[in-house]
C-alpha positions as CSV (number, residue, x, y, z in Angstrom):
1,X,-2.7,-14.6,21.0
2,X,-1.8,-11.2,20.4
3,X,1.4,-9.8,21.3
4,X,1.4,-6.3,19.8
5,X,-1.4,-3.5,20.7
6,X,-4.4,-2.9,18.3
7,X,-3.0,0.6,17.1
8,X,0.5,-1.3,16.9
9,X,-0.8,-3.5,14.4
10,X,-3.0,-1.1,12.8
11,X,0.1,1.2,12.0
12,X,1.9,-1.6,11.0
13,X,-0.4,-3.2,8.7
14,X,-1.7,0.2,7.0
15,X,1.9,0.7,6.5
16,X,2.2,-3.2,4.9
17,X,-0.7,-3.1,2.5
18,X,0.1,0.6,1.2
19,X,3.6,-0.1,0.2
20,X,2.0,-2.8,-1.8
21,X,-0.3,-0.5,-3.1
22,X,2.1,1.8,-4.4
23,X,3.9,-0.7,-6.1
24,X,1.0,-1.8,-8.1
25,X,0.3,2.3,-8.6
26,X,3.8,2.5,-9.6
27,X,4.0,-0.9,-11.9
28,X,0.5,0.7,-13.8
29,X,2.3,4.0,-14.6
30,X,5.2,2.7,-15.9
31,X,2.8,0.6,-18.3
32,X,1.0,3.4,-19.1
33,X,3.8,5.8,-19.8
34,X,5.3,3.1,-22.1
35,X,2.3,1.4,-23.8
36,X,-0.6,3.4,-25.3
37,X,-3.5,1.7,-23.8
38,X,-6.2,4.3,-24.6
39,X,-6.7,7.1,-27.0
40,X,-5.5,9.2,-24.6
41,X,-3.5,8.1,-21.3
42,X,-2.9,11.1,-20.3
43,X,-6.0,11.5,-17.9
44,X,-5.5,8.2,-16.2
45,X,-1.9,9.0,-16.0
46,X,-3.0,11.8,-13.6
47,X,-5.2,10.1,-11.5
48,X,-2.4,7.7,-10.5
49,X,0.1,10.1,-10.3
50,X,-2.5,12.0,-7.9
51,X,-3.2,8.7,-6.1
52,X,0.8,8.1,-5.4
53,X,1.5,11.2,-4.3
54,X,-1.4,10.9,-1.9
55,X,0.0,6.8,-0.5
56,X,3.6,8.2,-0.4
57,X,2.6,11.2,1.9
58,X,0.2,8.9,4.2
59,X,3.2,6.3,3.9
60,X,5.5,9.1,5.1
61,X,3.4,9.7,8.0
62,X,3.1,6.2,8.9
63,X,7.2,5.5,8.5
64,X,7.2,8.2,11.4
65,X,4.7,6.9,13.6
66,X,6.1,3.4,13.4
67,X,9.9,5.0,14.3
68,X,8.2,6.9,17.1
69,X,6.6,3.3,18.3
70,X,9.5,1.1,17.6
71,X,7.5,-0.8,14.8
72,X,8.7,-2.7,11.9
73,X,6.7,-5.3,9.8
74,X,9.0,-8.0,7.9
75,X,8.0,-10.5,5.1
76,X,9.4,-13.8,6.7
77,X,8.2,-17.0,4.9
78,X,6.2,-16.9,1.4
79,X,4.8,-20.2,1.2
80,X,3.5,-22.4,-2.0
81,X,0.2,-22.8,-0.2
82,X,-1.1,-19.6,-0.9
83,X,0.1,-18.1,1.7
84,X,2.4,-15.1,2.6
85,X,3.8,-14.5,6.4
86,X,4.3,-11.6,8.0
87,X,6.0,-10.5,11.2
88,X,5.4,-7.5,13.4
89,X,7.5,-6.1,15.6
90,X,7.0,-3.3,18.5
91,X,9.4,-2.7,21.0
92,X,10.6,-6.1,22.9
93,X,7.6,-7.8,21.0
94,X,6.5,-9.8,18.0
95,X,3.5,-11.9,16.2
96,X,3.6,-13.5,13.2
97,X,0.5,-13.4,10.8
98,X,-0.2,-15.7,7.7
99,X,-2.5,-13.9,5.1
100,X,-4.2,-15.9,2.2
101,X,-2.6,-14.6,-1.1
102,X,-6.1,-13.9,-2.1
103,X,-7.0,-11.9,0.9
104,X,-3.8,-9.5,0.6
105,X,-5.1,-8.6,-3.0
106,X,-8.4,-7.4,-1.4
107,X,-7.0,-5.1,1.4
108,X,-4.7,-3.4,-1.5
109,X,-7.2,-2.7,-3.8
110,X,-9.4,-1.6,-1.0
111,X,-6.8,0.7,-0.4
112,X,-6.7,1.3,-4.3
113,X,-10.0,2.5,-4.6
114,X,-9.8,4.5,-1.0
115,X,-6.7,6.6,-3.4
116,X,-8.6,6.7,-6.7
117,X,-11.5,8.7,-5.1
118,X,-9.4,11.6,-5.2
119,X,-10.6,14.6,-6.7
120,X,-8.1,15.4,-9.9
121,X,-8.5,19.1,-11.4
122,X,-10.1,19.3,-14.8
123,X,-7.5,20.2,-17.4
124,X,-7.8,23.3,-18.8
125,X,-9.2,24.3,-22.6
126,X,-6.6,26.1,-25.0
């Protein structure tokens, strides 16, 4: 039974899955900043910057639209099964949704490739 609207849980979640995202964004540049990977990291080292800059501004937007709802999302039980529980809040309300492990890996790196699509300037010749 749902307890929260659809656009409730759709802000919430967006908000859920690209905080996740920007973590793994984050975690990759920190590699690549401190490991050299490639030949050259500096090209893939502006892509993610690029795609972080784009998740934190959507991210932004979302922190405001879930204030202006009265929405929070909470990580409330991680279980050995696989399994990682979520509860979402909105006003007076709540509902709790259980997401296979697996399945959270997909929506973030559908969310990953959504960001990497982003058009990064050439560098310019000297």
């Amino acid at each position: 039974m749902r307890n929260i609207t659809d656009e409730e849980f759709k802000i919430a979640s967006r908000y859920l899955f690209l905080s996740m995202a920007i973590e793994v964004i984050q975690k990759d540049l920190n590699t690549l900043r401190n490991n050299s990977i490639f030949k050259i990291n500096e090209p893939y080292i502006k892509l993610l910057e690029v795609a972080e800059r784009k998740a934190i501004e959507e991210r932004k937007k979302l922190k405001q639209q879930m204030h202006i709802n009265q929405l929070k999302v909470l990580l409330t039980d991680r279980s050995e099964g696989g399994f990682t529980e979520y509860t979402y809040y909105a006003k007076r309300k709540e509902e709790k949704r259980r997401y296979f492990n697996p399945a959270i890996r997909k929506k973030v790196l559908l969310i990953l490739r959504d960001l990497l699509r982003v058009q990064v300037k050439p560098i310019k010749e000297t």
